[in-house]
Every structure is written in structure tokens, then in C-alpha cells.
N, C-alpha and C positions, 0 to 999 in steps of 0.2 A: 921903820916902825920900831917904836921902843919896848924893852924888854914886860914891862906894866904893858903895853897893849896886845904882845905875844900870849902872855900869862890870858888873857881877858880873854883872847880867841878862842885858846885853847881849851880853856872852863866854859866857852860858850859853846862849842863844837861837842862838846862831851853834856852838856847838860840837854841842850838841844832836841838831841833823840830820843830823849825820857819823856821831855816837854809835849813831843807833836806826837807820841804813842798814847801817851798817859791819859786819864780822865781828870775828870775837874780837881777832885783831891790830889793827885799825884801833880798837877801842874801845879795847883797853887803850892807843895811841898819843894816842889823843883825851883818856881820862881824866888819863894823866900830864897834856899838858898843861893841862888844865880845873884841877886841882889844886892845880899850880906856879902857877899864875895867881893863882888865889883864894883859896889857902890852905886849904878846906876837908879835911877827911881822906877817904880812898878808899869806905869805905861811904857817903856822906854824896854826897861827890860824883857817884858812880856810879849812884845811888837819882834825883838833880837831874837827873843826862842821862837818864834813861831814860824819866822820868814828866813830862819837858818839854813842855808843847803837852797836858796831861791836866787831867782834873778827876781829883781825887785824893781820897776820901773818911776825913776821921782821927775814930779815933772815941777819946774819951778819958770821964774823969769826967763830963765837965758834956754829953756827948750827941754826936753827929757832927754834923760840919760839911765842906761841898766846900770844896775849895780848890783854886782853878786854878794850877799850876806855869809859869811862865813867863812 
């Protein structure tokens, strides 16, 4: 993992628990910055805070697989 996706965790692991505490003003404060940060777009990011600290289940073509977020 490169040191840009360490930095990324790191800022995601820390904003994370502001995100799934906070109320809708505090999240939407939390997302801009998470965002402005890391470049990622607002579905994308929003879905990162929220499922942070989760086993996360994707299920595609080739079968489901857990993935821990965070």
C-alpha cells in the first residue's frame, strides 16, 4: 500500500467517528472535509465514513466476499 493510501486511511479512521456519532450538520461538515482531503466524490466518500470499522459484504460475479473497511 502506498504512502497517498496510508495518509487516506489514516484521515478516514479519524474522521469516521465524528461521521457515525454526529448528526446530519456535523456529517455533512465531516464529509466536505473527508472529501477536500482525499479527493474521493460524495457518494463514495459518504458510503467510506459510514461503513468504517465494518465487515462489509460485496457480492459480484465471481461470489461474495467480506471486506473489512478501515
Amino acid at each position: 500500500m502506498g504512502s497517498e493510501m496510508r495518509v487516506k486511511r489514516a484521515i478516514l479512521r479519524e474522521l469516521a467517528r465524528r461521521y457515525q456519532r454526529g448528526r446530519k450538520k456535523e456529517k455533512t461538515r465531516v464529509l466536505e472535509e473527508f472529501i477536500g482531503l482525499t479527493g474521493y466524490n460524495r457518494s463514495y466518500g459518504s458510503w467510506l465514513l459510514g461503513n468504517c470499522g465494518r465487515k462489509v459484504v460485496l457480492s459480484g460475479g465471481d461470489g461474495q466476499r467480506v471486506v473489512f473497511i478501515g
